[in-house]
N, C-alpha and C positions, 0 to 999 in steps of 0.2 A: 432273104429279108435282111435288109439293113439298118441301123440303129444312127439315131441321131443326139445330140445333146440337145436339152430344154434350153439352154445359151447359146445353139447353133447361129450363125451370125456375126459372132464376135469375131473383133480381132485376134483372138486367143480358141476360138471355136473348136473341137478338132473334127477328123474328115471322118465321114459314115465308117461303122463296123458291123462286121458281124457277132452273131448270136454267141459263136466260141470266144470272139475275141472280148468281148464284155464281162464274159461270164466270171471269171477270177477277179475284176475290180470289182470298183465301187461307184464312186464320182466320176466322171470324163474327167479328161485335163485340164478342162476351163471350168471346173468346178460344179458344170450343171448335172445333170440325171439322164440316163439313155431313155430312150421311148423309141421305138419302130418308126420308119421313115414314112409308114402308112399305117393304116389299121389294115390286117385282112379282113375279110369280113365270111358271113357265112350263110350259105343260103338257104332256103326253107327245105329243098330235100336233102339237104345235110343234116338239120335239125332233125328231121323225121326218123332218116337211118340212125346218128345214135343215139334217140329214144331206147334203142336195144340195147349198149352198149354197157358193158362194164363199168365200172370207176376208171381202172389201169387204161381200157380199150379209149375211154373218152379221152383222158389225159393226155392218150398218144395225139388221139386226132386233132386238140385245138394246138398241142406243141409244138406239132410238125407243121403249122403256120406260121411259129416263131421263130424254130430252132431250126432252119434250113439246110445248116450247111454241118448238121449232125445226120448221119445213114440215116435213114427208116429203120432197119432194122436193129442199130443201135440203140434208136430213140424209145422201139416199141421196147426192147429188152430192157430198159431204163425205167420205162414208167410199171412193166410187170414186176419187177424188183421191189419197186419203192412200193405198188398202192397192191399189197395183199393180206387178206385178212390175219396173219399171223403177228403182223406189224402192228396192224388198228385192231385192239381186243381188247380195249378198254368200256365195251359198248354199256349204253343201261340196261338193267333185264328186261330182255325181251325185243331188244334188238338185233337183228342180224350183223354182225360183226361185215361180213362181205361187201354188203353197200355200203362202207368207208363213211356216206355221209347221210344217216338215215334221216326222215322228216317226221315230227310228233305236231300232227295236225290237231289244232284248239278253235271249233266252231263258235264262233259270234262269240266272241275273244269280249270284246268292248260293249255288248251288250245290242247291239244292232243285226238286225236279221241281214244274212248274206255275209259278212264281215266273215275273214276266217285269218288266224293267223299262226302260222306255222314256223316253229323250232328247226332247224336244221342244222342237226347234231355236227361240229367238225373237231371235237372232243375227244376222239377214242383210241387218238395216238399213244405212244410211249410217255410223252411229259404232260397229256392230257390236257393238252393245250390246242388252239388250232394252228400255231405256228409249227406244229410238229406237218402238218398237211403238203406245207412248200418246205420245211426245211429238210425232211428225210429225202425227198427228191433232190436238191440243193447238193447233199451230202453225195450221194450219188454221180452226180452231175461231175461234180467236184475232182470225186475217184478217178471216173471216167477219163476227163479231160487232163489232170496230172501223170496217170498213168502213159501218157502216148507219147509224154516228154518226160518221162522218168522225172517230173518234176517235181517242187515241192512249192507248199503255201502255209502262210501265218495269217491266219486269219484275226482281227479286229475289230470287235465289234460293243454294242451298247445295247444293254436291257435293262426295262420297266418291270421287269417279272419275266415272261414267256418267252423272250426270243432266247436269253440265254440257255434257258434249262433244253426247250428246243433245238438249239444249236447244237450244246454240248455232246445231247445226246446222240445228236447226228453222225456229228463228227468224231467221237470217241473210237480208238481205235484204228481211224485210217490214216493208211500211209500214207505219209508225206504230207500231212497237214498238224499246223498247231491253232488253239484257241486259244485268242488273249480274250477275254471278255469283261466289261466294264458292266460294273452297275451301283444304283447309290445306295450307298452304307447306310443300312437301318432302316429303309423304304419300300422294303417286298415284305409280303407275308410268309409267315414262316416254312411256310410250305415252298415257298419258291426258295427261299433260301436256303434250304436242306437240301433243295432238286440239284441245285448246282453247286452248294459248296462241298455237299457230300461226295461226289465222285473223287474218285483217287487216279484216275487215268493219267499217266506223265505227259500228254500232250495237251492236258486241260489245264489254262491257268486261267482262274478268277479271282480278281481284282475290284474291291470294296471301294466304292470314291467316296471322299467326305463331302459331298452336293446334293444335287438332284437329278432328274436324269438329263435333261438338256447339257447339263455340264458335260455326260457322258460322250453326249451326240456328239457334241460339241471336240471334243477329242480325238473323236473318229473321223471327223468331218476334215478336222485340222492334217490329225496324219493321208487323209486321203489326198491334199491338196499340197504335201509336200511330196512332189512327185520324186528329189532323188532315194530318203528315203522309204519310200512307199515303193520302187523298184528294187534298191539296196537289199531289202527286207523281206521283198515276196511276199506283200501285203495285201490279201483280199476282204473284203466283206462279206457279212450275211443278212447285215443287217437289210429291212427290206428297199433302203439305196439300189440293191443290187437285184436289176433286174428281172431274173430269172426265178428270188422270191416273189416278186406281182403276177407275173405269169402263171408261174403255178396254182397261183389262187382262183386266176382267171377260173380255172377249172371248175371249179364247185359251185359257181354260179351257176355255171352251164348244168352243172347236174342239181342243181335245186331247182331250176326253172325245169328240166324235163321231167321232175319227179313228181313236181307240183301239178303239171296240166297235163294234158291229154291234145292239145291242137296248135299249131303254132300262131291261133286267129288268137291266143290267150295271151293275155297279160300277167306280170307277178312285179310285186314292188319289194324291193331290200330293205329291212335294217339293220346297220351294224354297228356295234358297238365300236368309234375311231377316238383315235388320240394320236397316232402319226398317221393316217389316211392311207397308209400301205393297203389295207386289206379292202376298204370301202374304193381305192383305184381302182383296183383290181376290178368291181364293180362295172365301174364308168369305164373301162376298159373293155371288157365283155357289151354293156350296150352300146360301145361305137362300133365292135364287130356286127352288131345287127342283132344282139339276143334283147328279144320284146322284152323290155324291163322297162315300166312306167315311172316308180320314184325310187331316187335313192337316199334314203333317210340316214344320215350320220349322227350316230346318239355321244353326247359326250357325257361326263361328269362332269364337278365345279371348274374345271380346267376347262372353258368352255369358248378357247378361243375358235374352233370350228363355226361354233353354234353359232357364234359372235359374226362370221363373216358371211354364213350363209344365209344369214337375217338383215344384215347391213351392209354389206361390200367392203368392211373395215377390217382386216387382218392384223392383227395388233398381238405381236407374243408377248409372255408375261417375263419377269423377270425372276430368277429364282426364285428369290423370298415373296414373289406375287403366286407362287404354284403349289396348290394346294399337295397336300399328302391325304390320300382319298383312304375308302376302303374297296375302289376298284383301282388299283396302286398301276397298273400297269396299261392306263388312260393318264395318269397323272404327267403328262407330257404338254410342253405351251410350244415348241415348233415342229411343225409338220412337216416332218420331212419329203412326203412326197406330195404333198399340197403341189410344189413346184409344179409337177408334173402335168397336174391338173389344169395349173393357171397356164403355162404351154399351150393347152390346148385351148383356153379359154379365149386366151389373146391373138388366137388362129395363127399357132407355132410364131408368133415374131420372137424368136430368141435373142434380139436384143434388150427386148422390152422387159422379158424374164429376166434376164440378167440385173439391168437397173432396177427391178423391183426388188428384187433379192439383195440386192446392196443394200437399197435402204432398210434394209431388214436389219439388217447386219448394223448400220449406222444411226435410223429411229427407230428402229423397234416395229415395223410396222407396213402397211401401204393402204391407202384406198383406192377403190375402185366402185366408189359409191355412186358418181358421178356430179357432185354435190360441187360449189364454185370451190377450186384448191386442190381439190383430190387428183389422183394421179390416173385417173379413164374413167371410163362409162359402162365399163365391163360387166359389172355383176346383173345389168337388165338382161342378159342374155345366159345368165345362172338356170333359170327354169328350164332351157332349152336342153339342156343337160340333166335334167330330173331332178334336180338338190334339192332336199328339204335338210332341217336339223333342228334338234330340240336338247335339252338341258336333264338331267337326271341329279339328284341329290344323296345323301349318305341317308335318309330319312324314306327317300322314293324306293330306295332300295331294297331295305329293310322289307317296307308295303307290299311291294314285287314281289319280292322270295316268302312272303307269309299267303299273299294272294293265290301265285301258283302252288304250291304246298298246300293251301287248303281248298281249293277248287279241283285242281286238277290233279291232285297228288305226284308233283310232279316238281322235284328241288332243284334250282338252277343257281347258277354262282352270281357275282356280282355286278361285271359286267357286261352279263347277257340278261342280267334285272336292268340296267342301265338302257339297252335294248329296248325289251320287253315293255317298258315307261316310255321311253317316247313313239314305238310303233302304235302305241294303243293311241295315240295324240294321232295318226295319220293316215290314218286307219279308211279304205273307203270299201261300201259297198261293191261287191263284184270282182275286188280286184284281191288277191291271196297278198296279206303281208307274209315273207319269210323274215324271220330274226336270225344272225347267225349267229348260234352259240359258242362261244370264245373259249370258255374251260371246266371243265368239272367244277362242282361246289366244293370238294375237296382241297383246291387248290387254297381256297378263303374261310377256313371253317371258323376264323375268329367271327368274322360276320354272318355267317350260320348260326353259330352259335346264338348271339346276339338278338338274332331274327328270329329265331325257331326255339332255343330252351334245348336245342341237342346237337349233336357233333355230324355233321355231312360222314356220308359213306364213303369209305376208299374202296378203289379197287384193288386187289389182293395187290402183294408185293410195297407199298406203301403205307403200311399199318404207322409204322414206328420210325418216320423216314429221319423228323426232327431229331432223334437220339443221336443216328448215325455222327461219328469223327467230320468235321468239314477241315477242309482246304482254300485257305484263301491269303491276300494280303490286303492291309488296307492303306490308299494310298492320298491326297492328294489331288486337287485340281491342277496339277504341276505337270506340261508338257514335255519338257526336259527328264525326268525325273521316270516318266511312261514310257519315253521312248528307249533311256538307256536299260528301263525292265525287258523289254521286249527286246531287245540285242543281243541283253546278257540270256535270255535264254532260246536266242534261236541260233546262237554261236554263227551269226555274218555276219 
């Protein structure tokens, strides 16, 4: 399998790679996003066979579509490492910890007979998060591949809440990697912020920006496209720019959709809570492989430039002081970084066309594709074709959500899988199973637990008292100069 850029085309284009040779960066050289030079796909008695499968066992099978020029038998050792229940034990009672991503099925959800909409736990990692799901493999990945060149990496990366603590905890410990990790000063919950400033690990550096998190992106994006030194420096990502984060994710679709039916003659439609479109790719990833999935609903909060594009063809980011600070803080993102990926495909791979749209990004703010006199294509009639819906969630709808389940179902969810939860029930059809994917524990946001409910979200043990814990951090700065000489002065190259 070979990898191409979303910019492929250009005169700055670079030439196809493989799954190994991507997996340490971030950006290609001409600044676009990798994607597979084709989709594999998968056929119906593949689907059948692993119906049986494991988590670890599925993981191996869609990987080894991706990851080609990794053994088989390195790759299956890689994915039993990463997906076993010792890792994912953060379950709710009464869930099997083994099935990594169990489903809490809620009949005629919306009040319509046959409607069913189903929970699909990806929670029960280490940071309780669902980016622990692709990032503990990442970490893995990571070892594997530094180890065969005794080499070493500085990883660089930006979070809204999840990916850092995520990350951190990945990567905490192994050789021959450091984290620099960006996030904005004063805009996680306290609970994310105790997850990553509390560790003391000497490979772990977190860094407070005084913005928002586009700022952060924005940083990352910058060092990624200064290729000397992003070579200099042995500069990788985690952020899910990088590949092998989407892939991973690919996974759990596949195990939500087997969990959910019983034929492959069935259908099941997503929703997921997006605000960089990482995890909802991943999605539309999975249904260009061939896995029956009817809609892909992308929920946002008031950051709602998604919603905004997938209602009107208008992609318009906001500008800092346009971006809200939510109480599902880690949606509160106005560019989508892997939207790119998306509109690649949307434009039938012309990567020059990605390219120029993403400049004007860069230079208005923005692109249509509405097809209206002035706009820049006709693209978005061919949006359905791809299953996109998207709808809007509020700090008000939220609140509704988590009191709704909580007193119907006895059943507490966090904020942004309430964000979820609101707009699947808008799209809800007979016959066809909505899955929600749940983004994080309630624990992670108990100020808005709190708020909603009149009580404090449950932890799971080991995170009683996490906020008390010593943090480690510095704060710095929208200053590139200033980020880059931090990261020099401590990877001593």
């Amino acid at each position: 399998m070979q990898y191409v850029s979303t910019r492929s085309g250009t005169a700055t284009s670079s030439v196809p790679q493989s799954f190994s040779d991507i997996l340490l960066g971030g950006l290609a050289p001409d600044g676009g996003l990798y994607l597979p030079a084709h989709y594999p796909q998968v056929t119906a008695a593949e689907l059948n066979a692993w119906r049986k499968l494991s988590y670890a066992d599925l993981a191996y099978e869609v990987l080894k579509k991706f990851a080609t020029d990794i053994p088989d038998a390195d790759l299956k050792a890689l994915t039993q490492k990463t997906y076993t229940a010792p890792i994912y034990c953060n379950a709710r009672e009464g869930d099997d910890p083994r099935e990594i991503t169990p489903l809490h099925v809620i009949e005629d959800m919306d009040g319509r007979a046959g409607t069913t909409l189903i929970l699909q736990a990806l929670s029960n990692g280490p940071t309780l998060a669902f980016k622990d799901m692709a990032m503990q493999l990442l970490g893995n990945l990571f070892e594997y591949t530094l180890a065969k060149h005794n080499g070493e990496l500085n990883i660089f990366g930006a979070t809204s809440g999840d990916t850092g603590s995520a990350a951190e905890y990945a990567m905490r410990g192994k050789k021959g990697i450091r984290v620099f990790m960006l996030s904005p000063h004063k805009k996680m919950s306290a609970f994310q912020t105790a997850q990553m400033f509390s560790l003391q690990d000497p490979n772990i550096f977190n860094i407070a920006v005084e913005g928002v998190f586009d700022d952060c992106q924005d940083m990352v994006k910058a060092v990624s496209n200064d290729l000397a030194f992003k070579v200099h420096q042995k500069i990788g990502t985690v952020n899910s720019i990088n590949w092998a984060r989407v892939v991973a994710q690919v996974v759990y679709y596949f195990r939500g959709y087997l969990s959910a039916t019983t034929s492959n003659d069935q259908k099941v439609s997503f929703t997921v809570p997006s605000g960089n479109f990482g995890n909802i790719c991943a999605g539309h990833i999975a249904r260009m492989m061939g896995l029956p999935i009817d809609k892909l609903v992308a929920a946002t909060n008031e950051n709602d430039v998604l919603d905004e594009f997938f209602r009107t063809g208008v992609y318009r980011v906001r500008k800092s002081a346009e971006t809200y600070h939510t109480s599902s803080p880690s949606m509160d993102i106005s560019k989508a970084s892997n939207f790119e990926r998306f509109i690649y495909d949307l434009l039938g791979r012309d990567g020059e066309r990605v390219c120029a749209l993403f400049r004007k990004v860069e230079t208005h703010g923005g692109f249509d594709l509405s097809g209206k006199p002035g706009s820049d294509g006709d693209e978005f009639k061919k949006v359905a074709q791809y299953g996109f819906q998207s709808g809007k969630s509020t700090h008000q709808d939220r609140l509704n959500t988590i009191r709704d389940m909580q007193d119907d179902f006895d059943l507490m969810i966090d904020t942004h899988t309430a964000d979820g939860i609101k707009v699947a029930r808008e799209h809800m059809v007979p016959g066809v199973p909505m899955i929600v994917l749940e983004t994080a524990l309630p624990a992670k946001f108990n100020e808005t637990i709190l708020e909603a409910l009149g009580r404090d979200a449950e932890r799971p043990a080991g995170f009683e008292n996490i906020e008390a814990l010593p943090q480690r951090f510095e704060v710095m700065g929208v200053d590139m100069v200033k980020m880059k000489a931090f990261i020099a002065g401590h990877t001593g190259l």
